[in-house]
C-alpha positions as CSV (number, residue, x, y, z in Angstrom):
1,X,102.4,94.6,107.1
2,X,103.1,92.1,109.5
3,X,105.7,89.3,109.2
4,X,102.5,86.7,109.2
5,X,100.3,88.2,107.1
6,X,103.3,87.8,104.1
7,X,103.6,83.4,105.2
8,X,99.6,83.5,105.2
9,X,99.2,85.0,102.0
10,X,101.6,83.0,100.4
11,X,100.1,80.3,101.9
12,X,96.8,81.3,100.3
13,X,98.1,81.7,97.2
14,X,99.9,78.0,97.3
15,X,96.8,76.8,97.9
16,X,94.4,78.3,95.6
17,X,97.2,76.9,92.9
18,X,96.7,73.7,94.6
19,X,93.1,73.0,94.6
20,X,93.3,74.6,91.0
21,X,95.6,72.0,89.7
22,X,94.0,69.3,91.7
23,X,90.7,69.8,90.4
24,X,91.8,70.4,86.6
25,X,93.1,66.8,86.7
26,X,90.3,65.6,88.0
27,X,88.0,67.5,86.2
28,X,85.6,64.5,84.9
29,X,84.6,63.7,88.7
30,X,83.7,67.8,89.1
31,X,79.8,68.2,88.2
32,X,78.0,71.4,88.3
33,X,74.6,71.3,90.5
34,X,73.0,74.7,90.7
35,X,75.5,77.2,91.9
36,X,77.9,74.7,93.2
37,X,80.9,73.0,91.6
38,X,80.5,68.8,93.4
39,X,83.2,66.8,93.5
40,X,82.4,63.0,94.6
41,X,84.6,60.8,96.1
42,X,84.1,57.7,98.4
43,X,86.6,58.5,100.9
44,X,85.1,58.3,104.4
45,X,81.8,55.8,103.4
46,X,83.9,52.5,105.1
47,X,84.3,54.5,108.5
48,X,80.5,56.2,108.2
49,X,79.3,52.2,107.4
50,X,81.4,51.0,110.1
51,X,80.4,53.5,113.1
52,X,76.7,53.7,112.1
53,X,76.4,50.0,112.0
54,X,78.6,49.2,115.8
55,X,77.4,51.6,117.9
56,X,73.2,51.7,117.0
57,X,72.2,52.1,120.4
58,X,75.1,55.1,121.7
59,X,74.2,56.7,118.0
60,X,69.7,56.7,118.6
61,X,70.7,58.2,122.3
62,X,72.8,60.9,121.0
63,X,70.8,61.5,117.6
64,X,67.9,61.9,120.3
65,X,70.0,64.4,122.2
66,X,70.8,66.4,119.2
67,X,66.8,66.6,117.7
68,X,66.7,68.3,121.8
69,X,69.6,70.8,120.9
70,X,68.7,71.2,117.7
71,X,65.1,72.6,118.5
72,X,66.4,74.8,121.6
73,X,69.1,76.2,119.1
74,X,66.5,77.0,116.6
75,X,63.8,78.8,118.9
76,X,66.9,80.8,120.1
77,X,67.9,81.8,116.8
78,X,64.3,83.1,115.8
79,X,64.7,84.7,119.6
80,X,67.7,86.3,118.4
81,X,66.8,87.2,115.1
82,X,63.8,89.9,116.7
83,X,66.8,90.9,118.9
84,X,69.2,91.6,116.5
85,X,66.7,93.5,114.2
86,X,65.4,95.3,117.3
87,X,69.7,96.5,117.5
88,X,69.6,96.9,114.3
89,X,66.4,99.1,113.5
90,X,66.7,101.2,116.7
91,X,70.2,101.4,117.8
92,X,72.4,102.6,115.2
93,X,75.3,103.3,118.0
94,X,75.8,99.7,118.3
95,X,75.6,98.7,114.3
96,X,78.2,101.4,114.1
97,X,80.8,100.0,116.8
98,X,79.9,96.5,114.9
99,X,80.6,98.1,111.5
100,X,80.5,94.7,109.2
101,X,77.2,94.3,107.2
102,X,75.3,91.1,109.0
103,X,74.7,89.3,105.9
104,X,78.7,89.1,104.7
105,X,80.0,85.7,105.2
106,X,83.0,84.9,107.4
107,X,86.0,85.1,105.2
108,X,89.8,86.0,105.4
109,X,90.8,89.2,106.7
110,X,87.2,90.5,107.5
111,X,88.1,92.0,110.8
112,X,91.3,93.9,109.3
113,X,88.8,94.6,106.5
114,X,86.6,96.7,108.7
115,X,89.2,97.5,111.3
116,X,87.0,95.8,113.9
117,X,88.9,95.8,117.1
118,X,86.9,93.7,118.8
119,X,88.0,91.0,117.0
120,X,91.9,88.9,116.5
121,X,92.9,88.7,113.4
122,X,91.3,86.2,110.8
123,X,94.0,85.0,108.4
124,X,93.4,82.2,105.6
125,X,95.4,79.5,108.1
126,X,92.5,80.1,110.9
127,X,89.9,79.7,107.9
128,X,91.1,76.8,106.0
129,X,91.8,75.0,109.7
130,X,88.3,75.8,110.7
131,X,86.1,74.9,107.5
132,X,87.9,71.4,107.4
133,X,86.9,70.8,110.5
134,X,83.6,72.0,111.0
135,X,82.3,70.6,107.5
136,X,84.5,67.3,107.8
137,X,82.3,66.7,111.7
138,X,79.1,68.1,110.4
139,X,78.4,65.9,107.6
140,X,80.3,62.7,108.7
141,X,77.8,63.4,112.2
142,X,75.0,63.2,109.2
143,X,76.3,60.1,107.4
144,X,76.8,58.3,110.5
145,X,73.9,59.2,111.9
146,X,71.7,58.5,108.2
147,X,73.8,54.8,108.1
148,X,72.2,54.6,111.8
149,X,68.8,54.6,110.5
150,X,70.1,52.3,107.5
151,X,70.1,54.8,105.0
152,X,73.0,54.1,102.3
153,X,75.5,56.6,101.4
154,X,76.3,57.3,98.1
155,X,79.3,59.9,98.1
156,X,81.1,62.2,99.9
157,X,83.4,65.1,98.7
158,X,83.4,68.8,98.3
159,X,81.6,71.6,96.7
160,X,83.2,74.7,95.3
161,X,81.2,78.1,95.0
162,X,83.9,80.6,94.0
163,X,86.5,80.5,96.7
164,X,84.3,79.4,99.8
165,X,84.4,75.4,100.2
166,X,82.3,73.0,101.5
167,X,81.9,69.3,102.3
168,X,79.3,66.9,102.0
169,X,78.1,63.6,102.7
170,X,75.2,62.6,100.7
171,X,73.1,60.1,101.4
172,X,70.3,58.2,99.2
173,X,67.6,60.7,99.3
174,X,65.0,58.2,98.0
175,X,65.2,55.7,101.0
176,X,65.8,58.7,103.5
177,X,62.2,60.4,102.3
178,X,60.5,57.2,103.4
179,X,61.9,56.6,106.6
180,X,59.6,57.8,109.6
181,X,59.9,61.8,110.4
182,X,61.8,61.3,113.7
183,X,64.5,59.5,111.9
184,X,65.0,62.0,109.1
185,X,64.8,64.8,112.1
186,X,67.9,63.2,113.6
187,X,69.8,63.2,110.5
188,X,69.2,66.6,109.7
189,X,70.1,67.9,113.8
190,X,72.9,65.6,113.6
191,X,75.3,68.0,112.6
192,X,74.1,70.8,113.6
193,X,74.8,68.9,117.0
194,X,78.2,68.0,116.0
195,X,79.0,71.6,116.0
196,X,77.5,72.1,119.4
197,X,79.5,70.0,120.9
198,X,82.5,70.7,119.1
199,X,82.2,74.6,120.3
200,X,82.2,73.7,123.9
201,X,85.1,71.3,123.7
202,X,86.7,73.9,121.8
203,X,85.7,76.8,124.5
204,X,86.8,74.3,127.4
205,X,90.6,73.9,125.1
206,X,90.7,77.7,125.1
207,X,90.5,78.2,128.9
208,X,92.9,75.8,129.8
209,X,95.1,77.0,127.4
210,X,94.8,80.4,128.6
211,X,95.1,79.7,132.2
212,X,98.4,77.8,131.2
213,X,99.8,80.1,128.8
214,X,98.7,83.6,130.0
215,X,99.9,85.5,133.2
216,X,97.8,88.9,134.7
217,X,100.4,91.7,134.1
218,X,98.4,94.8,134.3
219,X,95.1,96.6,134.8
220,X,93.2,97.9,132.7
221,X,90.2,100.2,132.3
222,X,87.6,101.5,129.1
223,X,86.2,104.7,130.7
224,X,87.5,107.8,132.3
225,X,84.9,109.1,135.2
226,X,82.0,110.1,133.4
227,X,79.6,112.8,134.5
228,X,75.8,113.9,133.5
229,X,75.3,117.4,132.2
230,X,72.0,118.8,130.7
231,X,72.1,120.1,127.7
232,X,70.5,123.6,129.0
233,X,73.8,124.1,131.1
234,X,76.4,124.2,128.4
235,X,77.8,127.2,128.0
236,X,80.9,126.6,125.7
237,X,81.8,124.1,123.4
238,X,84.9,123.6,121.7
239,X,85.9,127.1,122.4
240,X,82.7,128.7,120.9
241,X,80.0,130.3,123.3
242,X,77.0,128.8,123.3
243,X,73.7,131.4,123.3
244,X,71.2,129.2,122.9
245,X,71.2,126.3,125.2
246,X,68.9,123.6,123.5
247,X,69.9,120.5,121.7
248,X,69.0,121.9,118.1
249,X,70.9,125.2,118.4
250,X,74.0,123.3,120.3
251,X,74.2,121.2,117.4
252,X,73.8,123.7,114.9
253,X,76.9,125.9,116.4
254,X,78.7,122.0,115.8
255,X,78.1,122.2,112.1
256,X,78.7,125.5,111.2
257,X,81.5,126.0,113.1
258,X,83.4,122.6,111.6
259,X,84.3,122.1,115.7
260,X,86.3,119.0,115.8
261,X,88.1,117.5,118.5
262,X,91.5,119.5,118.4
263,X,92.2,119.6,122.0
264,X,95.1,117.0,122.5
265,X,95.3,116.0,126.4
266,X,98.5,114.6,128.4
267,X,102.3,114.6,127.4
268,X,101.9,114.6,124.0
269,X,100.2,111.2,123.5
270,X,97.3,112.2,120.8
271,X,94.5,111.6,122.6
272,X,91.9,114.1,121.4
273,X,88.7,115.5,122.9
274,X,86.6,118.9,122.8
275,X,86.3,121.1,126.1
276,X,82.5,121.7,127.1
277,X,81.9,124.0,130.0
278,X,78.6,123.2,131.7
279,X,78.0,125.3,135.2
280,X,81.5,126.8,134.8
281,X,82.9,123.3,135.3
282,X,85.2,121.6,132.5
283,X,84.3,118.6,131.2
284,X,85.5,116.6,127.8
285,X,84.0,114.8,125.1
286,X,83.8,113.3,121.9
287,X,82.4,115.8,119.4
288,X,80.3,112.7,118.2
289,X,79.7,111.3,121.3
290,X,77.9,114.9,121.8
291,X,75.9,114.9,118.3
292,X,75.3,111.2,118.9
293,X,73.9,111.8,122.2
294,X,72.0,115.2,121.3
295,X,70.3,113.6,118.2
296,X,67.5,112.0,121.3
297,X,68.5,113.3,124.9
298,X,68.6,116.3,126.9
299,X,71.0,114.8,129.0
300,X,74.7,113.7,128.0
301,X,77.7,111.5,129.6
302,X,80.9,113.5,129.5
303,X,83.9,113.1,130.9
304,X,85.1,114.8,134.4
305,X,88.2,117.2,134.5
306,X,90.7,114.8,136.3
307,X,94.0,113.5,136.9
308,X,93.6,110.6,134.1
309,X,92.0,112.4,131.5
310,X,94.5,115.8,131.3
311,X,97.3,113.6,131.3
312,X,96.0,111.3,128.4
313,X,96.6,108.6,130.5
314,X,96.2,104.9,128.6
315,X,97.2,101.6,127.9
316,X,97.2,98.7,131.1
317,X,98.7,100.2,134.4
318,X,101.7,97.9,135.7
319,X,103.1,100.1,138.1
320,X,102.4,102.6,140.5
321,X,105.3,104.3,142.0
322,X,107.7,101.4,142.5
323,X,104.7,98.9,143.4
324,X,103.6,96.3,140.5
325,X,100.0,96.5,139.4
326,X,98.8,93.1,138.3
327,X,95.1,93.2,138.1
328,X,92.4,95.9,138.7
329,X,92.1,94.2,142.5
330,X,95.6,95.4,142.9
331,X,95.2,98.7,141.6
332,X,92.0,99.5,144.0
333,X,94.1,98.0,146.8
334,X,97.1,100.1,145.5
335,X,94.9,103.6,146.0
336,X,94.1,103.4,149.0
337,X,97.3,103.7,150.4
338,X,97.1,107.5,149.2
339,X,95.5,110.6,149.3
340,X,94.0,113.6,147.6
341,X,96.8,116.2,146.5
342,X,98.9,113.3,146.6
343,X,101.9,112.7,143.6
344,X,102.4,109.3,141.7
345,X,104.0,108.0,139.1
346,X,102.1,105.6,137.2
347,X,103.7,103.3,134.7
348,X,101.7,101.7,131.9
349,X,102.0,99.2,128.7
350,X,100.1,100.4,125.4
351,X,99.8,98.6,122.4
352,X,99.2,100.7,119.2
353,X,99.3,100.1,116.0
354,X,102.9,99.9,115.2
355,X,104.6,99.0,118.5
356,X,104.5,98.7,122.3
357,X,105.1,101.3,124.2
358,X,106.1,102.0,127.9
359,X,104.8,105.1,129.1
360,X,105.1,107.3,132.1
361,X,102.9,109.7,133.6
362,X,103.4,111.6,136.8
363,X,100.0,112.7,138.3
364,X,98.6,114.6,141.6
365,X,95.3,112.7,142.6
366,X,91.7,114.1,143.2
367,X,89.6,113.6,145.6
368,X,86.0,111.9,145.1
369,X,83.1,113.8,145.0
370,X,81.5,111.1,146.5
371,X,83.7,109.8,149.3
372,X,85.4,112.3,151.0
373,X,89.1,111.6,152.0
374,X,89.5,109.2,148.8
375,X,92.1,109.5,146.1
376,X,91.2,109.3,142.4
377,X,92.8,109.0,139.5
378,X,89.8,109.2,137.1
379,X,89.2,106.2,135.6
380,X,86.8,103.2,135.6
381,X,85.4,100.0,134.8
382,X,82.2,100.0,132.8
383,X,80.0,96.6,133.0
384,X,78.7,96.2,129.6
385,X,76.9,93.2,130.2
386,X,73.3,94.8,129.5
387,X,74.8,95.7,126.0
388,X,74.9,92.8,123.2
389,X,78.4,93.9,122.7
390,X,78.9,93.2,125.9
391,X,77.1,90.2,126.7
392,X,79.0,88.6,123.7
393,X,82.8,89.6,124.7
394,X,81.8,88.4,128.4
395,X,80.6,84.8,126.9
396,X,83.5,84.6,125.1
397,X,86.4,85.7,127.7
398,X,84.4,84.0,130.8
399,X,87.9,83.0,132.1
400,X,89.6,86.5,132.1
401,X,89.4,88.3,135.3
402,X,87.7,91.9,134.7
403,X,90.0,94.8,134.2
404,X,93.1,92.7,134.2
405,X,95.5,92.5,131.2
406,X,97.4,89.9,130.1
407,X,100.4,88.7,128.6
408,X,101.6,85.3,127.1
409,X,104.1,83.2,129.5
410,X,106.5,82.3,126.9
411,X,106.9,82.9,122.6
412,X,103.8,85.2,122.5
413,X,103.3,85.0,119.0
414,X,102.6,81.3,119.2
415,X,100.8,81.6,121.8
416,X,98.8,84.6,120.8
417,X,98.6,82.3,116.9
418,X,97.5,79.7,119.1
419,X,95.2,81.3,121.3
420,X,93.4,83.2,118.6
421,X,92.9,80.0,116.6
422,X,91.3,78.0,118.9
423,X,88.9,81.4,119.6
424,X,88.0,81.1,116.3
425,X,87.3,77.3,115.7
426,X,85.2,77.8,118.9
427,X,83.1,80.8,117.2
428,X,82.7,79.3,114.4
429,X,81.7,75.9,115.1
430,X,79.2,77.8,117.4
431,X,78.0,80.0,114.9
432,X,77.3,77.1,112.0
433,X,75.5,75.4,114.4
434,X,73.1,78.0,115.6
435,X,72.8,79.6,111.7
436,X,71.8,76.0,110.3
437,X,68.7,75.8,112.6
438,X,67.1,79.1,111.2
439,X,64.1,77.8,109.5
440,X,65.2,78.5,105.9
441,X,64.9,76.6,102.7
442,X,69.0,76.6,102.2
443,X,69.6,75.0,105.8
444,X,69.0,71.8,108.4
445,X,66.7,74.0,110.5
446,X,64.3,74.5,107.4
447,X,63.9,70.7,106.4
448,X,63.6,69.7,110.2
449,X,60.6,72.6,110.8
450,X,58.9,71.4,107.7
451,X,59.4,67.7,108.3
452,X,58.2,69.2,112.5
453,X,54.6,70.8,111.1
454,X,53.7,68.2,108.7
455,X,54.5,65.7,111.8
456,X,52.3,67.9,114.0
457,X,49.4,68.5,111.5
458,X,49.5,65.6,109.5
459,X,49.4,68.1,106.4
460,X,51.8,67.8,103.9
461,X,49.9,71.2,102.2
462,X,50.2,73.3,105.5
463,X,53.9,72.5,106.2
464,X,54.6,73.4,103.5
465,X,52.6,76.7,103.5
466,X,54.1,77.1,107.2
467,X,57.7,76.3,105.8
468,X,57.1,79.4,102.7
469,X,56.0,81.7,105.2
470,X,58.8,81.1,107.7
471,X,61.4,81.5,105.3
472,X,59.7,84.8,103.5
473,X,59.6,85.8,107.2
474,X,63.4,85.3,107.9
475,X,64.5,86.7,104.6
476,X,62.3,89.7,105.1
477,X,64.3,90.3,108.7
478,X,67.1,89.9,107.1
479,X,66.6,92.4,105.0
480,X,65.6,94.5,107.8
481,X,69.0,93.8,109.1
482,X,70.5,95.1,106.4
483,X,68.4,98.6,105.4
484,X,69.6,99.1,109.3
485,X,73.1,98.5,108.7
486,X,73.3,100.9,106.0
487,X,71.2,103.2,107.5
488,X,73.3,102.9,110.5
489,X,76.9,103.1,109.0
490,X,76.0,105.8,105.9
């Protein structure tokens, strides 16, 4: 186990036995409401009073602002909720390279728990940091905002469900219900907004920090050359002849024969694939990838027989011979100054599990199929930007140059502590404020669509009747979300 993970969970455990003992003393202010543990304080109420009372006018433009945001953000998350179901219903590929179930909440260690590699690390340190400061903005944005509109506040403090915490800022419910709908709208939006706000500040802190902190030392690439074989034109598969060429009998031959990917490529570097011939060519694969793909095409993406792939080359590529390869401009700029038939030695960094390695590989190029004259080595650069996957690591990396690896400037575990931390208040803050606008009982967004309807209809009986339907609605996709899941993953 890392060194980190020993201080964090320490750290955990310090502070469990903290709150523990600070809450056992103070047991007669800790008040059970529903499945919550409250405990009131009046810490914050002179600073709520003060703000909402000297800046009136700043505070009605940016409530106004956030009633804006806060409708856009919740017509995008019933947008992305039919998305996501749509993923999750008819794309089991995708829920598999996601692997966490959608409805677990965000807690300590749930990346490492599901060995999501998409994902840094999440210790305790990132989630304690990031609760504080999402729930201390969120709800003094409401108090400030509800003082705004001159409704009192009565407490603030924290609620306890189990180990997850939360704050709050509660105001006087009585006056709030009578105040006009626009005004209680702006409360409820106000921290939702908060969040927002604080997501792209926090985005903005990450790219400068990255820009400063990081330096391109490498390039990288996700793909060796693929090809497109029919399934008709297989021949052999994992050493077994095929007789039948269709999909059901090629995946038949799969099962019974156990055939597994046993065929290790390159200099001894465990990268395993199975050997398909296809029009006496030789192409490699996944054995999933293949039952994956055969399950609904005729037509599968394998992997070409060249230089890259039979020498199991992987990990960033920082040097070609004796030039240095700092981004994946320099390594097409780096090729051209060869040709097919060619020899090179090609230097990369690869980071597994345990350790970094430097490794070497000594390769004769290819030649294109499609440009004559051109040297290969076999690799690529995929654009996953039409995939969610993809669309999601793109929004969150937008200031990393494509196929470029880097590497911190100076102390990289600070900087990579660092780095991943702000990532994370970022996500989160971004997430909280998108989740709270679903129109559902248990969040801002279903107060604010109920308190909408009734302002639209001027029927307390239909928004009310909208407001059951919506949140039967959501749970029932959530739900969805989940039958896919396991579906998906089992």
């Amino acid at each position: 186990m890392p060194s980190f993970y020993i201080y964090d969970i320490s750290f955990l455990v310090i502070f469990s036995l903290f709150v523990g003992i600070f809450l056992y003393k103070r047991r007669h202010n800790l008040k059970r409401e529903g499945i919550m543990y409250l405990y009131r304080t009046k810490v914050g109420i002179r600073f709520i009073n003060y703000v909402g009372k000297r800046y009136k006018k700043i505070l009605s433009v940016l409530g106004f602002i956030g009633v804006v945001v806060g409708y856009l953000l919740m017509l995008s998350m019933i947008y992305f909720l039919y998305k996501i179901v749509y993923v999750y219903l008819f794309a089991p590929e995708i829920v598999r390279q996601i692997k966490i179930p959608p409805l677990l909440p965000l807690v300590p260690y749930l990346p490492e728990a599901f060995n999501v590699s998409f994902l840094p690390p999440f210790y305790f340190t990132y989630w304690i940091i990031s609760i504080a400061v999402i729930a201390l903005f969120h709800e003094f944005a409401h108090g400030i905002i509800a003082k705004r509109y001159n409704v009192p506040i009565l407490t603030t403090g924290f609620g306890f469900l189990g180990p997850f915490l939360a704050a709050f800022v509660e105001p006087n419910e009585k006056v709030m219900v009578k105040k006009p709908k626009y005004q209680q709208i702006a409360i409820l939006s106000a921290g939702v907004f908060t969040n927002f706000v604080l997501a792209i500040i926090f985005f903005l802190i990450l790219s400068v920090f990255f820009m400063t902190s990081y330096v391109p030392s490498g390039a990288i690439f996700n793909t060796y050359t693929p090809g497109i074989i029919e399934a008709g034109s297989i021949s052999m598969i994992g050493g077994k002849d095929v007789k039948i060429a269709d999909r059901e009998s090629i995946l038949k031959l799969i099962n019974e024969n156990n055939i597994t990917d046993d065929l290790i490529l390159g200099n001894g570097n465990n990268i395993s694939f199975t050997k398909l011939v296809s029009n006496n060519k030789t192409y490699y694969i996944n054995i999933e990838n293949v039952k994956e793909q055969l399950k609904e095409n005729d037509e599968i993406v394998v992997y070409e027989n060249l230089p890259a792939i039979n020498a199991g080359l992987r990990g960033a590529i920082i040097k070609i011979n004796d030039e240095e390869i700092k981004d994946y401009d320099d390594l097409s700029e780096t090729m051209k100054k060869f040709k097919p038939g060619e020899k090179i030695k090609i230097i990369t960094k690869y980071n597994s599990e345990k350790k970094e390695e430097v490794l070497e590989y000594n390769l004769v190029l290819a030649e294109d199929p499609n440009q004559e004259g051109r040297a290969i080595i076999g690799i690529g650069l995929v654009d996953f930007k039409g995939r969610i996957l993809g669309k999601i690591f793109d929004f969150f990396s937008f200031f990393k140059k494509p196929g470029t690896n880097y590497e911190p400037r100076f102390n990289a575990e600070l900087v990579v502590f660092i780095y991943n931390l702000i990532w994370w208040l970022a996500l989160i803050n971004l997430s909280v404020a998108m989740i709270n606008m679903w129109p559902v009982a248990i969040f801002d967004g279903g107060r604010m669509f109920f308190l909408t309807v009734f302002a639209i209809t001027g029927s307390e009986k239909f928004a009310k009747q909208a407001f059951a339907f919506m949140t039967y609605l959501i749970l029932a996709s959530l739900l969805l979300l989940m039958v896919g899941w396991f579906v998906a993953v089992f």
